[in-house]
C-alpha positions as CSV (number, residue, x, y, z in Angstrom):
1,X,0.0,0.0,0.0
2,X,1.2,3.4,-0.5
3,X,1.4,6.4,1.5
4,X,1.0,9.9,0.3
5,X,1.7,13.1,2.2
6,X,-1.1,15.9,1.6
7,X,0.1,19.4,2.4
8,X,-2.2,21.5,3.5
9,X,-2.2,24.4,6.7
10,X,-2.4,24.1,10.3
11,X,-5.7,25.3,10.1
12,X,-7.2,23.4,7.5
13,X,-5.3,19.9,8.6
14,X,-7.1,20.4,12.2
15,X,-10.3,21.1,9.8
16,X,-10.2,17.9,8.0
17,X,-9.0,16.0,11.2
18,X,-11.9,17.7,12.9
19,X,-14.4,16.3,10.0
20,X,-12.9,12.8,9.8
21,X,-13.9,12.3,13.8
22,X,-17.3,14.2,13.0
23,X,-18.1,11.3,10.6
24,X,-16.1,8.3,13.0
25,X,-13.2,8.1,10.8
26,X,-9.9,8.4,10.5
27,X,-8.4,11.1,8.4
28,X,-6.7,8.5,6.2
29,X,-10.2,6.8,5.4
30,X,-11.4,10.4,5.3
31,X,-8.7,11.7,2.6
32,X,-8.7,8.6,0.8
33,X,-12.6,8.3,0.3
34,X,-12.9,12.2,-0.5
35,X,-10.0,11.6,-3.5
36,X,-11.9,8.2,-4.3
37,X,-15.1,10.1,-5.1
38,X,-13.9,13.3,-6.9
39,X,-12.9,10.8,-9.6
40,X,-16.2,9.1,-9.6
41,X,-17.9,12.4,-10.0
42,X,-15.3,13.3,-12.8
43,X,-16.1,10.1,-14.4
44,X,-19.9,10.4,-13.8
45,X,-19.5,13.9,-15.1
46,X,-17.7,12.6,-18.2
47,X,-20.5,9.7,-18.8
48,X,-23.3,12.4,-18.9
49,X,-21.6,14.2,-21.3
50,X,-21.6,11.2,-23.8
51,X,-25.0,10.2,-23.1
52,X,-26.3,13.8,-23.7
53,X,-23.9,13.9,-27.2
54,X,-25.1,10.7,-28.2
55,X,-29.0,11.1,-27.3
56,X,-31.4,10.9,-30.5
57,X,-34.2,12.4,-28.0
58,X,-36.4,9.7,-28.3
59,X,-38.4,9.2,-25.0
60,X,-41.1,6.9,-24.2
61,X,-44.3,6.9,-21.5
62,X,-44.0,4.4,-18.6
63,X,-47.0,2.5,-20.7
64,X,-44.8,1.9,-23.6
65,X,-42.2,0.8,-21.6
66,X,-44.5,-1.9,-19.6
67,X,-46.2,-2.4,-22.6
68,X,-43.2,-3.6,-24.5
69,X,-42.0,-5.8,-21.3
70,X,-45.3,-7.1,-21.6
71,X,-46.2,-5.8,-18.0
């Protein structure tokens, strides 16, 4: 496993500390689960742009849709 040093001030390491407890973890889980889902929102983000660019905007009501499942 590696380790990382984050660099941040006094004030805004006793911050995050501070948080981490808040929420009954450490700040290692904290800073590692904060990274962790920046890039899922940056990937989500990037996912919505290709669905949007490849939509043909054709929608259908919830009867088609339980219509064609034959609900």
């Amino acid at each position: 496993m590696a380790t990382l040093t984050i660099r941040m001030s006094d004030g805004e390491a006793e911050v995050a500390k501070r948080f981490a407890a808040f929420e009954g973890k450490t700040f290692s889980e904290f800073a590692r689960e904060s990274i962790m889902e920046r890039i899922e929102d940056f990937l989500d983000v990037q996912e919505l742009e290709k669905a949007i660019a490849e939509d043909d905007g054709v929608r259908y009501t919830l009867d088609e849709v339980k219509s064609e499942l034959g609900l």
